[in-house]
Every structure is written in C-alpha cells, then in structure tokens.
C-alpha distance (Angstrom), angle and dihedral (degrees) to the residues before:
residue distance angle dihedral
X1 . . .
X2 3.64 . .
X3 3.95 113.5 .
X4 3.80 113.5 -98.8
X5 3.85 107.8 -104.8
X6 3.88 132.4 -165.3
X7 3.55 122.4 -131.1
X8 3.60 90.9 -112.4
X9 4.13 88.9 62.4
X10 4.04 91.0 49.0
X11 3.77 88.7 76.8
X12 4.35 106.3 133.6
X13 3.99 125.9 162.5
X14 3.54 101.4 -68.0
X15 3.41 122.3 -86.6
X16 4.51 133.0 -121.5
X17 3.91 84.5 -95.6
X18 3.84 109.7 126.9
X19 3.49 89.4 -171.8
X20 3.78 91.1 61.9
X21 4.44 115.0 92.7
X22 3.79 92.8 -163.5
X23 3.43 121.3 -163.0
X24 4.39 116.1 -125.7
X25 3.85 77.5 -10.3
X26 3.34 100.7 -51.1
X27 3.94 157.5 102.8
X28 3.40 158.5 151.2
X29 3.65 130.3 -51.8
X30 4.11 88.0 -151.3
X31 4.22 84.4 50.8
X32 4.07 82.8 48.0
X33 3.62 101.1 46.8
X34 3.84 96.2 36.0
X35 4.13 116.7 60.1
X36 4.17 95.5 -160.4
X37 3.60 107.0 66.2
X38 4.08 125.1 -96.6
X39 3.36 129.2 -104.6
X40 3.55 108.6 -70.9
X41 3.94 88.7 -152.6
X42 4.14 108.5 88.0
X43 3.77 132.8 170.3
X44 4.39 129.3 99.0
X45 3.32 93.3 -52.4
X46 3.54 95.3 59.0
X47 4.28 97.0 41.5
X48 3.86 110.5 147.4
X49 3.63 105.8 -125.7
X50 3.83 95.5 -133.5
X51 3.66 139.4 -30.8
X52 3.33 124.6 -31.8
X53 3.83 118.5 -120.5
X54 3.07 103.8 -2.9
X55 4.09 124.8 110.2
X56 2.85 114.9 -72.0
X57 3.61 115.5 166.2
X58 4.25 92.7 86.4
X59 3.81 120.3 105.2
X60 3.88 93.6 -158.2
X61 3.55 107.0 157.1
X62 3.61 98.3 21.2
X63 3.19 131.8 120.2
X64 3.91 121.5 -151.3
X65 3.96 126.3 -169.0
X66 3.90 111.6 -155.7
X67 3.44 125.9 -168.2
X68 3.86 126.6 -149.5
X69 3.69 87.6 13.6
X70 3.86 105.2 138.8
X71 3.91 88.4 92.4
X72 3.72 146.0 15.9
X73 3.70 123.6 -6.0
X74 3.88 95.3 -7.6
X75 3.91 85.6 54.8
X76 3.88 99.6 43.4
X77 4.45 79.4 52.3
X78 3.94 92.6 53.6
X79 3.29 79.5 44.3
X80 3.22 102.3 58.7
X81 3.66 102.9 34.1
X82 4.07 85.8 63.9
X83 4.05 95.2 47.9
X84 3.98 85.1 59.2
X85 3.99 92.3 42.4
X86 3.51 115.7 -86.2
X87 3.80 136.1 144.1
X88 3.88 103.6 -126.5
X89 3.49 138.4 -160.2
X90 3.58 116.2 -162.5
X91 3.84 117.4 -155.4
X92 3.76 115.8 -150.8
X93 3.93 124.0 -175.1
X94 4.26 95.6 -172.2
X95 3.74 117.6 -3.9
X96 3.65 117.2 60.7
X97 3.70 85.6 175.8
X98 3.55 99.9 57.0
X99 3.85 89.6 42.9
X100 4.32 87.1 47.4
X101 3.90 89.3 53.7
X102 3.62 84.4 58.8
X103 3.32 102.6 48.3
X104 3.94 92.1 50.5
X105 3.81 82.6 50.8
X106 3.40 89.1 62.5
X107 3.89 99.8 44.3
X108 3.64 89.1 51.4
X109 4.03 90.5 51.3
X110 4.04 83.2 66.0
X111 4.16 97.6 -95.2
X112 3.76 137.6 67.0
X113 3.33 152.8 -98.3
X114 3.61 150.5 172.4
X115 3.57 141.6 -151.5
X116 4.39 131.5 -123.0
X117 3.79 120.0 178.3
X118 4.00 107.1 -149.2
X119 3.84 129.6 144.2
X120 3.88 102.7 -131.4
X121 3.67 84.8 -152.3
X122 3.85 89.7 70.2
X123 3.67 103.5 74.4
X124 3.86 93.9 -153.7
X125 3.74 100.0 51.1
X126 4.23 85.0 51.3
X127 3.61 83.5 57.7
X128 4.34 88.9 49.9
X129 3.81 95.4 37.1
X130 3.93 86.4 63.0
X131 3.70 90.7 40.6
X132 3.87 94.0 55.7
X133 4.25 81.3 41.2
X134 3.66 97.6 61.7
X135 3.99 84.1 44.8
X136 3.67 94.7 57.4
X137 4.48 92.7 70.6
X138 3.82 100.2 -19.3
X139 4.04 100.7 -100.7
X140 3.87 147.8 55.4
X141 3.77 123.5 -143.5
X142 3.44 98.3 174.0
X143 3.94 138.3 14.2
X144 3.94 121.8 -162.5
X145 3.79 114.5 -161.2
X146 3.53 105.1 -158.3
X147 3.80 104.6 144.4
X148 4.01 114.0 127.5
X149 3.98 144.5 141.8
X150 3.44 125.6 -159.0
X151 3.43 140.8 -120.9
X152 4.00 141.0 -158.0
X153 3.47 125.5 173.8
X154 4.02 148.5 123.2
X155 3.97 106.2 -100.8
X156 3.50 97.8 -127.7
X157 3.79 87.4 61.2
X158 3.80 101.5 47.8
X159 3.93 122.8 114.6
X160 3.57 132.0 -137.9
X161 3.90 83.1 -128.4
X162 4.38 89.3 58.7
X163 3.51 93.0 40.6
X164 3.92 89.7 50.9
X165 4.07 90.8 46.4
X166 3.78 93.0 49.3
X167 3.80 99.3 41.6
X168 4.35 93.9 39.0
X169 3.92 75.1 68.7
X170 3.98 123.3 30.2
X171 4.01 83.1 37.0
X172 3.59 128.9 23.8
X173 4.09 92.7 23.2
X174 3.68 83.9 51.6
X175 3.88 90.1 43.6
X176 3.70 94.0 52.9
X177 3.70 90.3 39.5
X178 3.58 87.8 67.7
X179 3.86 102.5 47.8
X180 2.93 89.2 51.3
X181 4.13 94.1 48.7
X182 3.87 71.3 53.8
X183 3.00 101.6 65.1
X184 3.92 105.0 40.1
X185 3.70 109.7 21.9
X186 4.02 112.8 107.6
X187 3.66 124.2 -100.6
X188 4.20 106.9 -81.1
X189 3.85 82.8 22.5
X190 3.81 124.1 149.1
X191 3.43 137.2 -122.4
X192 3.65 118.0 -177.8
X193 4.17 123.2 178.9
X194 3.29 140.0 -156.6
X195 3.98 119.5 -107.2
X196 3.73 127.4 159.9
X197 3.85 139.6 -132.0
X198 3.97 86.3 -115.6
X199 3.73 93.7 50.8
X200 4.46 83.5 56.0
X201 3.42 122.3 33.5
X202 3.70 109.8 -13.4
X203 3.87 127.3 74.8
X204 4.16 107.9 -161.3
X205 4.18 123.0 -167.8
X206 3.56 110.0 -100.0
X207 3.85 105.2 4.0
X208 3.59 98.4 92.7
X209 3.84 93.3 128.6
X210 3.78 90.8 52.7
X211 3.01 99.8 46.6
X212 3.59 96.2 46.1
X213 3.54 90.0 50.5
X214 3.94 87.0 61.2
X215 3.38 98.2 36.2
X216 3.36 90.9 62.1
X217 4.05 98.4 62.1
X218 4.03 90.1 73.1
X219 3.81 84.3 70.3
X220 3.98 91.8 48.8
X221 3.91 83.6 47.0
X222 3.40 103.3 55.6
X223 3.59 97.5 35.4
X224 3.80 94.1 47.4
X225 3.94 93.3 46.3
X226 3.61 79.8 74.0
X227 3.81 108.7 46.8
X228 4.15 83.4 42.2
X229 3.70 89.3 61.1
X230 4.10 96.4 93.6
X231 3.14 96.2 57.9
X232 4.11 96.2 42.3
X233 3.52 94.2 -120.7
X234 4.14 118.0 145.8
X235 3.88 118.4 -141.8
X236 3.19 119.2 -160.6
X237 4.25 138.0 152.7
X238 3.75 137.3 -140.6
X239 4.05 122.0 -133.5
X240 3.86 103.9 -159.8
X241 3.77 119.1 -163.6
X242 4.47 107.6 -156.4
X243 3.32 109.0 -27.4
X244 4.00 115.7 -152.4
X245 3.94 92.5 -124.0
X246 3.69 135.8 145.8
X247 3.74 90.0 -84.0
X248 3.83 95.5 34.6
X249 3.75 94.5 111.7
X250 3.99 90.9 53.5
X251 3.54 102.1 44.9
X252 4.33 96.4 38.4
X253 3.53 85.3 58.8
X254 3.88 95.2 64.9
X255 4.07 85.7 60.3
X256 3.67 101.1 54.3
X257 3.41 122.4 66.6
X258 3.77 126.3 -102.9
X259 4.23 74.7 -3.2
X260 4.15 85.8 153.8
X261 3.44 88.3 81.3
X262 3.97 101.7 55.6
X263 3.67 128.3 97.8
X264 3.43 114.0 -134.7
X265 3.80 92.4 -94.9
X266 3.78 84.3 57.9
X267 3.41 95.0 54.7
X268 3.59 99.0 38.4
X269 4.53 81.1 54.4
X270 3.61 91.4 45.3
X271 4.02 92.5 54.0
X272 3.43 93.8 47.3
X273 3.32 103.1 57.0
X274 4.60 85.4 60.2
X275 3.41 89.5 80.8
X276 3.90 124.6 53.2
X277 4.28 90.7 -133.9
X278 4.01 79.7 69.5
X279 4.34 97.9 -127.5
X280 2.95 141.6 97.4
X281 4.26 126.5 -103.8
X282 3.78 106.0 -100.6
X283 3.96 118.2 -167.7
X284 3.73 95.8 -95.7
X285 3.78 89.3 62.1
X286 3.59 81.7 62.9
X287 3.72 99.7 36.2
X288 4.08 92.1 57.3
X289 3.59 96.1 55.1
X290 3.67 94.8 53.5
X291 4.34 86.2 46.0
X292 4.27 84.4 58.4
X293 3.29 91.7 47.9
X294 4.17 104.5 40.4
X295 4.15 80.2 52.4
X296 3.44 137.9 77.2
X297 3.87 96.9 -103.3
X298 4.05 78.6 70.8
X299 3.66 94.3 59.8
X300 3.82 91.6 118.5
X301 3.73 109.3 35.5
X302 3.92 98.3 94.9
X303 4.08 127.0 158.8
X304 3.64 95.9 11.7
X305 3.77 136.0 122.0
X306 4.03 116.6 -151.3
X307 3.06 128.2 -153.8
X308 3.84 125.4 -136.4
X309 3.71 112.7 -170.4
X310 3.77 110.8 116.0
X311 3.76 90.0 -109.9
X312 3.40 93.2 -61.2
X313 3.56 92.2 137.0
X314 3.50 115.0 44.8
C-alpha cells in the first residue's frame, strides 16, 4: 500500500488552478482536487492515506494471494485482481489444471501469477502455502480467503465427522488463514474473508452447520480489525447471497422449495425473482467488491462484513 502521507508532504509544482494561493509556488494536491478548503488541522492523526485524485482503483504493484481460487468465485477474484494489475497467487487444494488455466488467464490479461496447491484445512501446509507466497516476488499486499465447502443437512442427522469437514474449512482454515495473513501481509495490507448471506441475515432449513461456519467469521472480523491495526492492515468479510458458479444449479436448488424438480431455466427464474433487479449474482458481482476493498478507495471500510446479494435479503 502506498505510505501514509501528511498534507504537508503532498506539496508538487503548483498546478493551472487560479483558485489555488500557493505557497513558494506551491500546494497541495488535496487543496487542488478539493474546491472547499482542507482541514486546517494537520499532524498523524490526520495522514492522507494516498494521493488525492488520482485513480485509484488499480492494484499495480500488488501482489494478492487467493485461496480456493482454481474455480468459481475464488477464480473470478484472482481473476480480477490481475485484470486491474496485480501479481497473483492462486491457491489450489485438487486441480492444478483448473488453478493453471487461471494463471495463464492472468498472464494473458498483461500481469502474472502463479500457482500453490495447499489444503487450508491442514494447518501446516497454510503455514507453507504462504511461505512459497512470499517466495514468488518477496511481499503480499492483500490476501483473499475464499476457501469453503458446503453443507446441507437436517440437524438431527449431522455427524461429528461433517461438522468437522465443514468447519476445518469455513472456520479454522479461515482462522489460520488470517494469522498467518498476520503475520506476512505488508503494512496497509488487506485481508478480506469469506462470509455468507446465511451466516447474516438469513436462516435456511438444514444448513445450520454452514451457516454457522460462516456466521462465525463476523466475530473473527471484528475482533481481528482490531489486533490488525499495528500493522495498518483492514479486515474485512464478504456475505454472498447465490452465486452463479459451476455448482450454482446444485446447491440453489436446496433453497427453493420442491427446487428438485426445476430445470435449470427454472432455477435460474426462480433466483431471479430474490432480488428486486430480477438476476441472478454472477461471480463478478462478487469479484468487484473484493477489487474496492483490496484498493485504496477501501482505505476506511475496516471490521465489517458486506453483503452482496442484490437485496435479496433484506
């Protein structure tokens, strides 16, 4: 991230602004951009988190570690990330082919990329996927935990052995994920999780351990937005509502009722009609979010979860 700077240390030759009194021929690029005048009031507490005016929506330079991203949301993210300039590493846990189409993606789009296989459910081989991260061009700006499986079933007929597979992921990988994000991601780094609608402000028949799995992140996010805050790193989480993935069809139909017997047509018209803008959420929806926030426009937003659903849960 770009070094916090005072409005005393924006000074550049002045600029054709004839409502601009510079001082020794020069002033601010916040007293440029903005018409009303700044804050007179200067000092740490009152740094400027980058410059003023100028875009600010690339990630040139950064570099952005991904997890789950060989398919579906994580891979429209590392996606993403690389069309607007960043260095990615995409984390697989099975398909290094899915994960190298990705990464090709990504060259192609004008950056780079590279892939790491680890299972973030294995606490060690989180702790070597960031190892062989920081090896790929030295830093990490921003870290995306996206890994997840899901989960239906009728409480009474859940397992310790299900609850332990869904929860070793959405949870404790996601936990571990972030210490470790902790621990290596640059000062003013990002780390952004991965909630769910269900886990906010929708209950769902038989996905209790899912969505307590998920719910559960808004705790680590507002809790860790604090113990992140020496090293100037934001955390924040995503709540996605359905997302159009490669499974979409399979999984939507578990929320609508009698959804077995749709089509995919059906289900794609049943889903639509959750949200008043009448689609359904594709990846990019998703994808964009996490952009705003990984940048410097998202300077501010720290220790909240947002949810991206269309307003299908209101």
């Amino acid at each position: 991230m770009a070094t916090a700077l005072t409005e005393d240390s924006l000074e550049v030759p002045l600029f054709t602004n004839s409502k601009t009194n510079g001082v020794n021929g020069k002033h601010s690029i916040a007293e440029d951009v903005h018409e009303d005048p700044v804050p007179a009031k200067k000092g740490k507490y009152n740094a400027i988190p980058g410059p003023l005016g100028l875009a600010s929506a690339s990630l040139e330079g950064k570099v952005a570690l991904v997890t789950g991203a060989g398919r579906g949301i994580g891979r429209e993210m590392a996606l993403e990330l690389g069309r607007r300039g960043a260095k990615v590493i995409v984390n697989y846990a099975n398909s290094s082919e899915s994960a190298e189409e990705v990464v090709a993606a990504i060259k192609a789009s004008g950056s780079d990329a590279v892939s790491i296989r680890a299972n973030v459910s294995d606490v060690d081989q989180i702790v070597a996927l960031f190892e062989k991260a920081k090896q790929a061009w030295g830093y990490i700006n921003i870290v995306c935990s996206n890994s997840g499986v899901v989960s239906f079933g009728h409480v009474k007929d859940v397992t310790p052995e299900e609850f332990d597979r869904v929860f070793n992921v959405n949870t404790r990988g996601q936990f571990f994920v972030a210490r470790e994000a902790y621990k290596n991601l640059e000062v003013g780094g990002r780390l952004i999780m991965m909630g769910s609608i269900t886990g906010q402000a929708k209950g769902v028949p038989k996905h209790s351990v899912y969505s307590g799995s998920k719910g559960t992140i808004e705790t680590f996010v507002r809790c860790m937005a604090i113990d992140f805050g020496d090293k100037k790193i934001t955390v924040n989480a995503i709540a996605p509502g359905g997302i159009k993935t490669d499974m979409y069809h399979a999984v939507c139909r578990e929320y609508i009722p009698e959804g077995l017997k749709l089509d995919d047509d059906g289900v794609d018209e049943f889903a639509a009609g959750w949200s008043p803008l009448h689609r359904v959420g594709l990846p990019i929806d998703i994808a964009r979010v996490v952009c705003f926030l990984a940048s410097q426009d998202g300077e501010w937003i720290n220790g909240k979860v947002l949810g991206i659903d269309g307003a299908a849960c209101m």
